[in-house]
N, C-alpha and C positions, 0 to 999 in steps of 0.2 A: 186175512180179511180184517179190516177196521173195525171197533167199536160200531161206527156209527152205521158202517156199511151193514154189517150184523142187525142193528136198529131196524136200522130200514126195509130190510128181508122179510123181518116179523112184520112190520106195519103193513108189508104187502100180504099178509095172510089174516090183517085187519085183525093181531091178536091185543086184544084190550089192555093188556101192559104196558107192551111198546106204544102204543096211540097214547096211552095214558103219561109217559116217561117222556113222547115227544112234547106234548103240551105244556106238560110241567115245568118242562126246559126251556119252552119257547115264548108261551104267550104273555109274561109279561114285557118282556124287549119288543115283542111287536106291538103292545097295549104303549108302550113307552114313546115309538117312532111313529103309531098311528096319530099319539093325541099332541105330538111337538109338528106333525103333518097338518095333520084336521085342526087343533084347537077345541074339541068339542068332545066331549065324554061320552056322549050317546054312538056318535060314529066313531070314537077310536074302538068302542066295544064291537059293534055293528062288523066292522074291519077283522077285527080277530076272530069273532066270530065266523064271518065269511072264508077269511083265510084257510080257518079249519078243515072247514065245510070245503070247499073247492080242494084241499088238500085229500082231505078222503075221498071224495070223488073222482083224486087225480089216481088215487091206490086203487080204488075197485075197476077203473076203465084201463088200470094197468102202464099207464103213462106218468107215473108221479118219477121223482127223484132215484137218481141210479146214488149219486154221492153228493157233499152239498148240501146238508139239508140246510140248514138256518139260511143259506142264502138263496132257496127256494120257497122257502118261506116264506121270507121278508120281499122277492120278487114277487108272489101272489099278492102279498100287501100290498106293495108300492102299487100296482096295477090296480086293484082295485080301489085306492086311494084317488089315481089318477081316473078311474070311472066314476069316483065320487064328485070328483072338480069338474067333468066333464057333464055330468045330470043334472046339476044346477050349482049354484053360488049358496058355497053352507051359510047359513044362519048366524048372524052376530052371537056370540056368547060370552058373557061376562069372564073377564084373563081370572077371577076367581078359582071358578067352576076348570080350569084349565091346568094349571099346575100348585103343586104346593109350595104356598108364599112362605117365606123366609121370616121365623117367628124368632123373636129376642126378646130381651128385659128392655132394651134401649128401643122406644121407637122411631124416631129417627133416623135411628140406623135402619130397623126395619121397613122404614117409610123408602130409603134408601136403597136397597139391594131389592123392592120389588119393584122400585121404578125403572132398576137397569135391567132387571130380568124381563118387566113390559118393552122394554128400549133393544135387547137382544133378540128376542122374538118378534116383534115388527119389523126389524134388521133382516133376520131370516126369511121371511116372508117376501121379502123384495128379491132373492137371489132366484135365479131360473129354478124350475123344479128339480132336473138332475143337479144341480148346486147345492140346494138344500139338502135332497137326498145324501150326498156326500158324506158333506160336514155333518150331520145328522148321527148316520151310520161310523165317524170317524171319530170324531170327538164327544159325543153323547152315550153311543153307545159301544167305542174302545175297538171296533173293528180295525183288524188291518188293512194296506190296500188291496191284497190278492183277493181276499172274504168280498172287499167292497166290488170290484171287476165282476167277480163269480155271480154277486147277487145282480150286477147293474145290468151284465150282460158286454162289460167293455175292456177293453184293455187294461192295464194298471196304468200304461203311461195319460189315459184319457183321464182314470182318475185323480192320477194326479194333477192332470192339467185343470181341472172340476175343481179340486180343493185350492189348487193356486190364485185362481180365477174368483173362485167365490173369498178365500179369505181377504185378496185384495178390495173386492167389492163393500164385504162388510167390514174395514177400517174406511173406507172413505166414506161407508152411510155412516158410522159411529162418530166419527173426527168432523165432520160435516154438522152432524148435529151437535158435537158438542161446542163449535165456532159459531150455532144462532144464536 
């Protein structure tokens, strides 16, 4: 029996270690893909939080994860992400309050690399939601494709066709913008 499958045994006996050891492992990667999702601190928090919350409640009704976990995880997220976009249209929030801007001695430069990280992130925003999720899960946060399928719920060839589709998309917004 796996590591994780082990993990997971105890969490269904809701023993405070394991619940503790999953969180520890998990919550900032999903604080990380809620707030590159939402844009907004309150609800990337909100999001892990629920996440959690929905997760123990998947363990005591007895129906949480057999194996998989991180991509059960990140599937409660993504879901509740997309119940977040579904409830209303989040709130403008200053790209401040959103990621950590890129500090140097030179500011120019630094004026520079957070204009393209504004210009990356509006990029992504434009890709379909399963798109973003992708490239998200792929390049942000180092998943393989099998990890990414298991969490999407799709094939690996669907992912890849997801990542081809979206990488093509964001050179032609990038390249487009940069010929105005």
């Amino acid at each position: 029996m796996s590591e994780e499958a082990k993990l997971i045994q105890r969490a269904y006996r809701l023993e405070g270690q394991a619940l503790a050891e999953i969180y520890d492992t998990h919550n900032e990667a999903i604080y990380r893909y809620a707030m590159r999702l939402l844009g907004n601190v309150d609800a990337a928090e909100e999001c892990v939080s629920e996440t959690f919350t929905r997760f123990l409640n998947a363990l005591h009704r007895k129906k949480g994860p057999r194996d998989h976990l991180k991509a059960y995880l990140f599937r409660i997220a993504h879901n509740w992400i997309t119940d977040y976009y579904r409830r209303a249209a989040p709130a403008t929030e200053p790209i401040d309050d959103e990621i950590s801007l890129v500090s140097t001695e030179k500011p120019d430069m630094e004026a520079f690399q957070n204009i393209e990280i504004v210009r990356v992130r509006a990029a992504l925003k434009k890709l379909t939601p399963a798109q973003e999720q992708v490239i998200s899960l792929k390049f942000l946060e180092g998943w393989e494709n099998a990890e990414i399928a298991t969490a999407i719920g799709k094939p690996i060839g669907s992912v890849k066709s997801l990542q081809h589709r979206a990488l093509a998309t964001l050179k032609r917004i990038l390249l487009d913008e940069d010929d105005e």
